[in-house]
GUMI-654132 format. One line per field, with one value per atom (N, C-alpha, C): residue number from 1; residue in three letters; atom name; x, y, z. Coordinates in nm, 4 decimals, padded with zeros to 6 digits. Layout:
n [NUM | ...] .
res [Ala | ...] .
atom [CA | ...] .
px [X | ...] .
py [Y | ...] .
pz [Z | ...] .
//
This chain:
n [1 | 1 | 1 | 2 | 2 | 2 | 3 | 3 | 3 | 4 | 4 | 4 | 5 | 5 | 5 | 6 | 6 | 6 | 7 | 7 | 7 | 8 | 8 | 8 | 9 | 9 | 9 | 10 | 10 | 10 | 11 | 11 | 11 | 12 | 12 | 12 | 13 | 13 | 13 | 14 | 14 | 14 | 15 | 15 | 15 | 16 | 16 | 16 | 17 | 17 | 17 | 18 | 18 | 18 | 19 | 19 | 19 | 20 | 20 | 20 | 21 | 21 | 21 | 22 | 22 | 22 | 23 | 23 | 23 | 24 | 24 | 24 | 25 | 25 | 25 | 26 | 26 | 26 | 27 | 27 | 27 | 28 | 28 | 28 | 29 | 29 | 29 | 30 | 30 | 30 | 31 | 31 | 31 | 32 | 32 | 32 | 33 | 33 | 33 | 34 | 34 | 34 | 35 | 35 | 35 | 36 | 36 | 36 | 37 | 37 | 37 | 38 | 38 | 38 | 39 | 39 | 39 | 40 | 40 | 40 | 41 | 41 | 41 | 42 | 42 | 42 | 43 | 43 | 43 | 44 | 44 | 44 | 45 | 45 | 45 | 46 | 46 | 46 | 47 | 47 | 47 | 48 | 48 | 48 | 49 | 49 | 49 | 50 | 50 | 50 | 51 | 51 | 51 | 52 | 52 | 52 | 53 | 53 | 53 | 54 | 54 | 54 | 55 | 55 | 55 | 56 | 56 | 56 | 57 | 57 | 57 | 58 | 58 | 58 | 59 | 59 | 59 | 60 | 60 | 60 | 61 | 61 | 61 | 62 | 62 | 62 | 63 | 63 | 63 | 64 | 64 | 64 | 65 | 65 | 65 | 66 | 66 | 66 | 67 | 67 | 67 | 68 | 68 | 68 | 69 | 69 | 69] .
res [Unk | Unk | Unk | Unk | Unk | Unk | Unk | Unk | Unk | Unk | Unk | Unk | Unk | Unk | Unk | Unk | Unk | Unk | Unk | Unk | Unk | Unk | Unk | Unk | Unk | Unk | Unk | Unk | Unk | Unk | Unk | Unk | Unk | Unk | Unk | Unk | Unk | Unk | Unk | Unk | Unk | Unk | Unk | Unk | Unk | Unk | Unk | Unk | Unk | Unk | Unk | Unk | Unk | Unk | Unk | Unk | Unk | Unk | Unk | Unk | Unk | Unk | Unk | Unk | Unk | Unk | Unk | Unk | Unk | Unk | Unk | Unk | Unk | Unk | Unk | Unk | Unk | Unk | Unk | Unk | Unk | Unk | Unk | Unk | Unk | Unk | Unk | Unk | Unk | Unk | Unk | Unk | Unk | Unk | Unk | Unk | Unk | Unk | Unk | Unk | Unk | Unk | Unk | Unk | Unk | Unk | Unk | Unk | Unk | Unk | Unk | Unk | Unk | Unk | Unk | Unk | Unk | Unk | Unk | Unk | Unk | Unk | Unk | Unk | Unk | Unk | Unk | Unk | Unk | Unk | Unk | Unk | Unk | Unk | Unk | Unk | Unk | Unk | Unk | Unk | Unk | Unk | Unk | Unk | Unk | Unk | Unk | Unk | Unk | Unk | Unk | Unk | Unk | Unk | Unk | Unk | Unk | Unk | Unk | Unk | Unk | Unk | Unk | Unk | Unk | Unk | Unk | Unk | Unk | Unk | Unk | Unk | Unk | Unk | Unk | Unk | Unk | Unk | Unk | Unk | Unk | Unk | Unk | Unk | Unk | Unk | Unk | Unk | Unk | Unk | Unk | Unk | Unk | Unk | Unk | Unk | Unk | Unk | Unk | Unk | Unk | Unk | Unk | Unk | Unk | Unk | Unk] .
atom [N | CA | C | N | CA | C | N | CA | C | N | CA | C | N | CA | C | N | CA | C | N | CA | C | N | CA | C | N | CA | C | N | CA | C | N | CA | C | N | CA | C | N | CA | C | N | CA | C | N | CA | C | N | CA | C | N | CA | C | N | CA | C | N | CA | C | N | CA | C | N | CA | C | N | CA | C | N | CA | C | N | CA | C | N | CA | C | N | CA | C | N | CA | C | N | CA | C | N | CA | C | N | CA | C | N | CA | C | N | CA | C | N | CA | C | N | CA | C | N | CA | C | N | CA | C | N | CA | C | N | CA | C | N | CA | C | N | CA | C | N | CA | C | N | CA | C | N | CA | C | N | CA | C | N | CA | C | N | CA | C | N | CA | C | N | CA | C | N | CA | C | N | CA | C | N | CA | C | N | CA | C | N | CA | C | N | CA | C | N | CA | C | N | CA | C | N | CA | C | N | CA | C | N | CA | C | N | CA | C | N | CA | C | N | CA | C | N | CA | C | N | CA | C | N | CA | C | N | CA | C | N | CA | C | N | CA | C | N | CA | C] .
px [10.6382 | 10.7721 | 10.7899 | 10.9078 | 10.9004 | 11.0419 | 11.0773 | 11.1901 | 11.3146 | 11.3024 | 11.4323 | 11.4710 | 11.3888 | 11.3604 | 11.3803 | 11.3388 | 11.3445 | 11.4685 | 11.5332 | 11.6375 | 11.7405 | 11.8821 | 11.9753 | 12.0200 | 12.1567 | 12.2151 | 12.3245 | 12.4536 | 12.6119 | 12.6370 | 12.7655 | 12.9043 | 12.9665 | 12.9733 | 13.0739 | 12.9496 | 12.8494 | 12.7888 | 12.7301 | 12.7510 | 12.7662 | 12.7872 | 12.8531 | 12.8912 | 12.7249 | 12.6534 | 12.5862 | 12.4294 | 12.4417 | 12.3121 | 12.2453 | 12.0921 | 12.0088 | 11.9895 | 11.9814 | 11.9459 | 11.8603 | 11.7489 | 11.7613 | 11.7739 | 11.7607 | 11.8739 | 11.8568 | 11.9998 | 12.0567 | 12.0610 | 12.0847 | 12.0866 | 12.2085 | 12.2237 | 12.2680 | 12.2596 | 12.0901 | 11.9987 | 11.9829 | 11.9943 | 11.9760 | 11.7739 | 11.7295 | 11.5758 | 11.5039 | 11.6524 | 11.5539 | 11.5614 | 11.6277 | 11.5963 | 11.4439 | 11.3871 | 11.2654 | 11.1530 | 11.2131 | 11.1381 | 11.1500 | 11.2574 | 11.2985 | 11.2661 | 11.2390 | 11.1613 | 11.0001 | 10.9792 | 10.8343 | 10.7566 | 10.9005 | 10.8564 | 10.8804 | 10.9790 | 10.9848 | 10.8459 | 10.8060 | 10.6712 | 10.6329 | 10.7647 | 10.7775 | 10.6854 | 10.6882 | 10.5971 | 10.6618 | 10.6047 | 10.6433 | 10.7178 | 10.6481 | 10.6985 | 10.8043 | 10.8239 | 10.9477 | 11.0437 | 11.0680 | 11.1437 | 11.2034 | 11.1335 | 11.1522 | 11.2000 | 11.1968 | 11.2351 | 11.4073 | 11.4114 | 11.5471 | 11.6469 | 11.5952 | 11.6070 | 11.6057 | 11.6280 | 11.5773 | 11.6359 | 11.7382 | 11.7504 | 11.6309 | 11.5881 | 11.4723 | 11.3372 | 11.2510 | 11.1096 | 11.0382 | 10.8795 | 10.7956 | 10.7333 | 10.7352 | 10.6937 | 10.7791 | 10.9029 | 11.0033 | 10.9980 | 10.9444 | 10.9218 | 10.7577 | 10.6730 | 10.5623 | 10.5781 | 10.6000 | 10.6537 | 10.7200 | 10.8141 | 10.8656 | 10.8103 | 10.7282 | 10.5956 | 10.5261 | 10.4599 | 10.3732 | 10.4357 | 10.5317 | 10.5800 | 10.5970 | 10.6469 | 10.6968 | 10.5728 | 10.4709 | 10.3190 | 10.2724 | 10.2916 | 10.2638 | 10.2952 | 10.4397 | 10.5244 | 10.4783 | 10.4577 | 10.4483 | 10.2447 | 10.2023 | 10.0535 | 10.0269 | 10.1504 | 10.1754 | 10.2531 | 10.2477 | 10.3310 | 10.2819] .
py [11.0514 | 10.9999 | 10.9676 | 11.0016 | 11.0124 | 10.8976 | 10.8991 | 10.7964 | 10.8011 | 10.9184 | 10.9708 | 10.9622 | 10.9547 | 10.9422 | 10.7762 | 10.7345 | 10.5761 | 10.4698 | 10.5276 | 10.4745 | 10.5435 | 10.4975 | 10.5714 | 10.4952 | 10.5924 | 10.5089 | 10.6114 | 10.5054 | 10.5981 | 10.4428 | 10.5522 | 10.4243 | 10.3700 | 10.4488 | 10.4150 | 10.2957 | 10.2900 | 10.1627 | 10.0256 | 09.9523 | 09.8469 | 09.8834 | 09.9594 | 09.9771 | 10.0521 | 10.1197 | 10.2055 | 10.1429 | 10.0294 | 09.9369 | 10.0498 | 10.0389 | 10.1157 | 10.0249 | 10.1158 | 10.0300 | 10.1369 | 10.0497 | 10.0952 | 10.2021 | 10.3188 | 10.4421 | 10.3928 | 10.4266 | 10.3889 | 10.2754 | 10.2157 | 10.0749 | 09.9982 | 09.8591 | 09.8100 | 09.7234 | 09.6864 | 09.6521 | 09.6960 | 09.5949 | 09.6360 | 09.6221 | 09.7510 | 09.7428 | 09.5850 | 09.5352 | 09.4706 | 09.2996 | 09.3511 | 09.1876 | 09.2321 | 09.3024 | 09.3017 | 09.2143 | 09.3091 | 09.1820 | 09.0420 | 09.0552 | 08.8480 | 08.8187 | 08.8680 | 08.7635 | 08.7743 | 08.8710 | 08.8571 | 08.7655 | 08.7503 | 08.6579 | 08.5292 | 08.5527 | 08.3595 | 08.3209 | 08.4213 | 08.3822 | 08.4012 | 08.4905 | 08.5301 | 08.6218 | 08.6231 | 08.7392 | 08.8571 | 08.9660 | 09.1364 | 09.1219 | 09.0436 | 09.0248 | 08.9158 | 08.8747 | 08.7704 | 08.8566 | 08.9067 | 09.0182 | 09.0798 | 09.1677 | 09.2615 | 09.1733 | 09.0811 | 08.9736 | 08.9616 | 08.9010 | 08.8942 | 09.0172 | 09.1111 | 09.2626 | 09.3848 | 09.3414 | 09.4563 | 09.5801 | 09.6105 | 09.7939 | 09.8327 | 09.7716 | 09.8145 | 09.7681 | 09.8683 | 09.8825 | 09.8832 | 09.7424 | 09.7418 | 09.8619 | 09.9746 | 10.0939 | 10.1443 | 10.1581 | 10.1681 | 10.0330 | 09.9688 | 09.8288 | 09.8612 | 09.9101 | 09.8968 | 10.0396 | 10.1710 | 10.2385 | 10.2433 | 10.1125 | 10.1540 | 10.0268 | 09.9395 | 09.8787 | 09.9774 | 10.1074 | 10.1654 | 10.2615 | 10.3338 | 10.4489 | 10.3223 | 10.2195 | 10.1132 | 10.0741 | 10.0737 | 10.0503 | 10.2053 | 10.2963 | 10.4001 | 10.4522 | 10.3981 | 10.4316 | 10.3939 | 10.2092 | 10.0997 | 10.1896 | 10.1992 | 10.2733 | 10.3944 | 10.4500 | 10.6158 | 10.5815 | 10.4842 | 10.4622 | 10.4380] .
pz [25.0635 | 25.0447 | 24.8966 | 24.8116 | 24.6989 | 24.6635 | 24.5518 | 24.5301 | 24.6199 | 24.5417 | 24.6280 | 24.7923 | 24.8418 | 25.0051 | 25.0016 | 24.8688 | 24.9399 | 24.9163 | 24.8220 | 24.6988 | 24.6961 | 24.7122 | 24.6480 | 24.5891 | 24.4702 | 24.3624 | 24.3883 | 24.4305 | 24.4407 | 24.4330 | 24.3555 | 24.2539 | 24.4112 | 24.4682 | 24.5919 | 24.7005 | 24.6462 | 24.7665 | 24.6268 | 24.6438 | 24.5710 | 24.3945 | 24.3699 | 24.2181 | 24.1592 | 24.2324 | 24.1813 | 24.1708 | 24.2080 | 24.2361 | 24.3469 | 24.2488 | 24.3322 | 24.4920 | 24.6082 | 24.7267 | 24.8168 | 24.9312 | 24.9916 | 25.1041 | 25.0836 | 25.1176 | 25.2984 | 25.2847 | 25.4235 | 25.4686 | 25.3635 | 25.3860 | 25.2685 | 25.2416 | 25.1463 | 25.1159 | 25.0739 | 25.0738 | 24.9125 | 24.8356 | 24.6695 | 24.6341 | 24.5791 | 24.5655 | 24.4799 | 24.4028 | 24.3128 | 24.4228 | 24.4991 | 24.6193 | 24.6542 | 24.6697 | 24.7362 | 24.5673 | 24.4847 | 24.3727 | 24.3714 | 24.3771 | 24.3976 | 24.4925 | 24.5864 | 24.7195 | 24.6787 | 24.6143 | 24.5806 | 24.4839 | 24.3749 | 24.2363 | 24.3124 | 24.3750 | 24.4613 | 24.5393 | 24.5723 | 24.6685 | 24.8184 | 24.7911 | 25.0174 | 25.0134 | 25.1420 | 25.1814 | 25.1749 | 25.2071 | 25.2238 | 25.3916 | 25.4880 | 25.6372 | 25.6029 | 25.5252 | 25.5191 | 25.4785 | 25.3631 | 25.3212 | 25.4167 | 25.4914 | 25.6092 | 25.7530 | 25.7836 | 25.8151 | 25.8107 | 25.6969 | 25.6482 | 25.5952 | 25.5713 | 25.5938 | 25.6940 | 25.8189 | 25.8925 | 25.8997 | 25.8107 | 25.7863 | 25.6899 | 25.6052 | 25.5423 | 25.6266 | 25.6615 | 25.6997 | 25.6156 | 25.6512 | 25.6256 | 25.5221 | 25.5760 | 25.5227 | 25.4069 | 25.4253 | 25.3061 | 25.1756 | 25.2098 | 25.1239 | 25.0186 | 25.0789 | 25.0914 | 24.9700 | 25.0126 | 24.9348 | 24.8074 | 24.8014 | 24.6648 | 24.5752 | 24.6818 | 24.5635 | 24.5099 | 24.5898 | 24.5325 | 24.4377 | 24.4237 | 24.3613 | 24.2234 | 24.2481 | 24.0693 | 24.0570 | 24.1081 | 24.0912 | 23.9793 | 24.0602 | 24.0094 | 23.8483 | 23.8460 | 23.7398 | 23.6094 | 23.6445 | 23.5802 | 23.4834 | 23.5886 | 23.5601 | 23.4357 | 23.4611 | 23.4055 | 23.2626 | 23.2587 | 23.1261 | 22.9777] .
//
């Protein structure tokens, strides 16, 4: 699963804020629940169009990125 599978970015769903895909669910809430101190199951929790696995994913691909740089 690659970004693209996990993320979209259209002007027409919150002004182009990456989210989500299929959801509207903005990616960088999953950071702020993380810098606050929640869990990954809290997140997903309070999120349930986004899955565990879709969460887990675009830690690793900004893991990846962050690595390659």
């Amino acid at each position: 699963m690659n970004s693209s599978e996990l993320i979209t970015v259209n002007p027409k769903i919150l002004g182009g804020v990456p989210v989500f895909k299929g959801t509207r669910v903005p990616v960088r809430t999953l950071f702020e629940y993380i810098e606050r101190g929640y869990s990954l199951e809290e997140f997903v929790e309070c999120f349930p169009s986004v899955t565990k696995e879709m969460a887990c994913r675009v830690l690793e691909c900004s893991e990846a990125a962050l690595l390659a740089a």
